[in-house]
C-alpha positions in Angstrom: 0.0 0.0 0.0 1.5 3.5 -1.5 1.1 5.9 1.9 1.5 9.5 0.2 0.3 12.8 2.4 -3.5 13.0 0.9 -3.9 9.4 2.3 -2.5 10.1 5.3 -4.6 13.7 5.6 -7.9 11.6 4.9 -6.5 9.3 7.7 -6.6 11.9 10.3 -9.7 13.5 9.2 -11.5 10.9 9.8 -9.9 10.1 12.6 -11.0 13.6 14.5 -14.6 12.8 13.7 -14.3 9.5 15.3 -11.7 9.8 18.3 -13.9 7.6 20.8 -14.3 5.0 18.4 -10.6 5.3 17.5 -9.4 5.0 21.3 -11.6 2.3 21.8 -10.3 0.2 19.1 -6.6 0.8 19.9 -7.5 0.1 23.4 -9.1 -2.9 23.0 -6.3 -4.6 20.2 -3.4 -3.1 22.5 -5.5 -5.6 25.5 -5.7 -8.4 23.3 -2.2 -8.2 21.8 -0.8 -7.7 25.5 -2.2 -10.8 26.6 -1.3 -12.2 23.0 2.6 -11.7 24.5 2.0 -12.6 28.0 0.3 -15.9 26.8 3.6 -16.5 24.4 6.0 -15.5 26.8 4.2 -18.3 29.4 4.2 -20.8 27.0 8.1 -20.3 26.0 9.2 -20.1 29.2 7.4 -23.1 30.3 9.1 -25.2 27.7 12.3 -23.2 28.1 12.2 -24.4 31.8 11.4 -28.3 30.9 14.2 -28.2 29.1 16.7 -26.7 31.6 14.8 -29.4 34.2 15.4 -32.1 31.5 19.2 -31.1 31.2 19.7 -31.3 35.4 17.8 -34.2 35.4 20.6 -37.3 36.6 20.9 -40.5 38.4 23.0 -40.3 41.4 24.2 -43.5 42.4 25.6 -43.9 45.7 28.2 -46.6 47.0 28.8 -49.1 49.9 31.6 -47.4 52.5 34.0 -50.9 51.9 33.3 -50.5 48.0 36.7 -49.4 46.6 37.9 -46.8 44.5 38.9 -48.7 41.8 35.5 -50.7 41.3 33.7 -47.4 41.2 36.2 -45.8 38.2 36.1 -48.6 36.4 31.9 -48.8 36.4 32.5 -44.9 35.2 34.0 -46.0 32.5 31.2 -48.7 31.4 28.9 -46.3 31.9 29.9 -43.5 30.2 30.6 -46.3 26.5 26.3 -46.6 26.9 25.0 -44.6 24.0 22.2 -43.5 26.0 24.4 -41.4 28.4 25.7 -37.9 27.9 28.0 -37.2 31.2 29.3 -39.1 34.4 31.0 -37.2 37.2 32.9 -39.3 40.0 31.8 -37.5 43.5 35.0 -38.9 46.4 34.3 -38.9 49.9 36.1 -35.9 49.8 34.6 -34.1 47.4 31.3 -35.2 49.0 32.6 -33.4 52.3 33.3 -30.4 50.7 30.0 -30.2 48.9 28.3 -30.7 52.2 30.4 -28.3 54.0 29.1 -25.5 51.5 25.8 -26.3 51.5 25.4 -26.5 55.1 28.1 -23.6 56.1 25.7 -21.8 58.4 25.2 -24.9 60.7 28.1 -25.1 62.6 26.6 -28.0 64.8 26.0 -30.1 62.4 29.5 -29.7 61.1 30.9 -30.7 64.3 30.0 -34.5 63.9 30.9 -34.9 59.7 33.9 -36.5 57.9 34.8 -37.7 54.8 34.2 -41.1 56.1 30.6 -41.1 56.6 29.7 -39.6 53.3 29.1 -41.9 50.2 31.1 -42.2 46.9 28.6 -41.4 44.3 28.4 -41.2 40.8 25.9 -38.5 39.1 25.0 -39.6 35.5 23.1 -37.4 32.8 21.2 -38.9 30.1 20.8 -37.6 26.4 16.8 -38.4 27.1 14.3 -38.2 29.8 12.8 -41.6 29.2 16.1 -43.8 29.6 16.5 -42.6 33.3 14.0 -45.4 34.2 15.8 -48.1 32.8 19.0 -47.1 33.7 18.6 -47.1 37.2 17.0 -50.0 37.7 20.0 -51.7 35.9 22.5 -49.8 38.5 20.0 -50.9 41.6 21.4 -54.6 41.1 25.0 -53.5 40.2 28.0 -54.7 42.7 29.1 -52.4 45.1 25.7 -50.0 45.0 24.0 -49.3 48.1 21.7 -47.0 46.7 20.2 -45.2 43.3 18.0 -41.7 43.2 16.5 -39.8 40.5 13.8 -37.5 40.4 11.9 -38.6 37.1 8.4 -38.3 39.3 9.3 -34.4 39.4 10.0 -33.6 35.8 7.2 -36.2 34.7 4.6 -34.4 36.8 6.1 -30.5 35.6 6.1 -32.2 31.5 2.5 -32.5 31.9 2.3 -29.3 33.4 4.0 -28.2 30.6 2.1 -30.1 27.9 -1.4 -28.2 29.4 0.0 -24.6 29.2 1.3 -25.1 25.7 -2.1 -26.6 24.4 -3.6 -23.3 26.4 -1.5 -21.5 25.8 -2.1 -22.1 21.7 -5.7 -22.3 22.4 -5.8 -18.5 23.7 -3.5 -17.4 21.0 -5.8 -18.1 18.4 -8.9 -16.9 20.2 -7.4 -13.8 20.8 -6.3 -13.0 17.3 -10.1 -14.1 16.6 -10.8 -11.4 19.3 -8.3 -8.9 17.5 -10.1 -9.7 13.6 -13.4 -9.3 15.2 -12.6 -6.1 16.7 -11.4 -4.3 13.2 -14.3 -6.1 11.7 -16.3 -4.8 13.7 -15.1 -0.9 13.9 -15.4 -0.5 10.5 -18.5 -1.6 10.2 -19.5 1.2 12.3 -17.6 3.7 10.3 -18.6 2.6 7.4 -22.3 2.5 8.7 -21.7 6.3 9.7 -20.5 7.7 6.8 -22.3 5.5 4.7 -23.8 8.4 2.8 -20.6 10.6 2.1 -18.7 6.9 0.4 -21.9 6.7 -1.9 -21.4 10.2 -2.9 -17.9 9.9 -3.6 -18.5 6.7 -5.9 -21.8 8.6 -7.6 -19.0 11.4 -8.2 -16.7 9.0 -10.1 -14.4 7.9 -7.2 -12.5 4.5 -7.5 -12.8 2.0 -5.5 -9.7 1.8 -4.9 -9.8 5.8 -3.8 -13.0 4.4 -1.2 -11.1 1.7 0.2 -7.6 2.9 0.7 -8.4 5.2 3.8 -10.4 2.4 5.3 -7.5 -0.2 4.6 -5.3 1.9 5.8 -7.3 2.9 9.3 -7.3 -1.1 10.2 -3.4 -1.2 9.9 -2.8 2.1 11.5 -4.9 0.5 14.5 -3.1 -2.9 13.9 0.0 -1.3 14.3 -0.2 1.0 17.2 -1.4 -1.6 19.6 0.7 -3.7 19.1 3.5 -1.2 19.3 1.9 -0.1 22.6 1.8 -3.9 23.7 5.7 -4.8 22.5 6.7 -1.9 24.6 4.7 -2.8 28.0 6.2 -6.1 27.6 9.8 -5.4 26.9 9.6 -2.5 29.5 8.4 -5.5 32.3 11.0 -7.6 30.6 13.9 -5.3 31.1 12.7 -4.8 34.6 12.7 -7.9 36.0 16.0 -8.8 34.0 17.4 -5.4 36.4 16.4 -7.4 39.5 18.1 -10.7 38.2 14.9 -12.4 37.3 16.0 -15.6 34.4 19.9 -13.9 34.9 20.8 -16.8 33.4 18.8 -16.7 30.3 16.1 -18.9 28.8 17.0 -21.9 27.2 15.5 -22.7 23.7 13.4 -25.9 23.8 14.4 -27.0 20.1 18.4 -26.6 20.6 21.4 -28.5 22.3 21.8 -25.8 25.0 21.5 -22.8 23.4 19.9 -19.9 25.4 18.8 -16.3 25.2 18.4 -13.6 27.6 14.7 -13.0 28.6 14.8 -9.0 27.7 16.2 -10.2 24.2 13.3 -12.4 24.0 10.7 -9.9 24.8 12.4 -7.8 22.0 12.2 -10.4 19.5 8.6 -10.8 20.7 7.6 -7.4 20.3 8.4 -7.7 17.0 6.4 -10.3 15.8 3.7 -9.0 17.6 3.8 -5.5 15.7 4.5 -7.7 12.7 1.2 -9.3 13.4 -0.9 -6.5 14.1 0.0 -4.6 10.5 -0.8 -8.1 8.9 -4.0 -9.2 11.2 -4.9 -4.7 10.1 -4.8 -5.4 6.8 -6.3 -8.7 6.8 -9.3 -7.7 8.7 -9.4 -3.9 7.3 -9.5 -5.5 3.4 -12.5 -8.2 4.3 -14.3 -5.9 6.2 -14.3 -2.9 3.5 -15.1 -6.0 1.1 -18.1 -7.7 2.8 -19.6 -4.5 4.1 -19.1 -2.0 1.4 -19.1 -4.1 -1.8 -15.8 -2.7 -3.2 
């Protein structure tokens, strides 16, 4: 669409003989296309955190006291030639101590009665996928030398269905609210069209185009398209750049379809911003041309 300054003059003529009906449909799109982001921003961050949950996920494997060294490298090593692993890490007695000295710093007491020698050897083993945790600690459960085998596949199970619910949601209310959005222009000019219903007969009695009658219109619905979403992007990357100041996802959001890449949440937001103004001048024009279509016959 050619925007030249007697389009863009017939734009804001008519938009000063229709202000409330103007605020009201920028108001309501800049609602829709708000909760359009939040809705997108849950749904990514919910998958964004299974995978980070999916990544910690590991078997820890603990050890008899009298089981030696040696026994529990050399299982390392047999686990770590499995396909379906990704990483073993060997955790001494020592390094057991020192773990547990950290975490428990501010409890002198119950430092008091620790040593090395009461702690476990363990081994912590991550899997490429979720589902093999199962089988491979049942296998270790029977293997010499173990005394004991924890995962927490209960905890991502129960957060993947979580997960699975706010993604078909979260869809669900995408696509009523750009519904809600197409409605909206549909249904604002309707009204102007209804309005000035006489003046748009006149001009076409007078030899005006249709293209002439329907460019102002057209042009309205992605003006209106545009500046709520604009208005939304910013709200959103504003809240996004705030919590991101207060160390909120400091260390980025992981993407759900790559091998550990991440992305800062504010960089995010901006990314989303701009599909969202991207979709507001399309969903503008889309709704603008059918409406000016179906209800004035051009």
């Amino acid at each position: 669409m050619v925007i030249n300054k007697k389009l863009w003059r017939r734009f804001v003529k008519n938009l000063k003989r229709e202000k409330f009906l103007a605020v009201t449909n920028v108001s309501v799109m800049t609602v829709t296309f708000l909760m359009l982001g939040i809705f997108i921003s849950v749904v990514f961050i919910s998958q964004a955190t299974l995978k980070y949950l999916e990544n910690q996920a590991q078997i820890t494997v603990f050890f008899k006291d009298d089981y030696a060294e040696e026994g529990i490298l050399e299982m390392k090593q047999e686990i770590e030639a499995d396909e379906r692993v990704m990483e073993v890490s060997y955790i001494s007695k020592e390094d057991a101590l020192r773990i547990f000295l950290e975490i428990n710093k501010n409890e002198p007491v119950l430092l008091e009665s620790v040593s090395a020698d009461i702690l476990p050897a363990s081994l912590e083993i991550k899997t490429k996928k979720l589902a093999n945790l199962s089988g491979l600690a049942a296998e270790l459960t029977s293997a010499t030398g173990v005394e004991d085998v924890k995962f927490f596949e209960d905890v991502i199970e129960k957060f993947r269905t979580v997960s699975a619910v706010v993604y078909v949601v979260g869809l669900a209310l995408v696509f009523v609210f750009m519904l809600i959005s197409y409605a909206v222009i549909l249904t604002t000019l309707r009204i102007t069209i209804n309005s000035r219903g006489v003046e748009l007969e006149i001009q076409k009695l007078v030899g005006a185009s249709n293209n002439y009658v329907k460019k102002p219109l057209v042009f309205q619905g992605v003006v209106f398209g545009l500046v709520s979403a604009v208005i939304a992007s910013l709200v959103l990357v504003g809240v996004a750049v705030g919590l991101s100041a207060k160390g909120a996802f400091e260390g980025g959001l992981l993407l759900p379809f790559s091998q550990g890449a991440s992305v800062s949440f504010w960089l995010f937001s901006v990314v989303l911003g701009v599909v969202l103004v991207f979709s507001g001048g399309v969903l503008g024009y889309v709704g603008s041309s059918v409406a000016v279509k179906r209800y004035l016959k051009v």
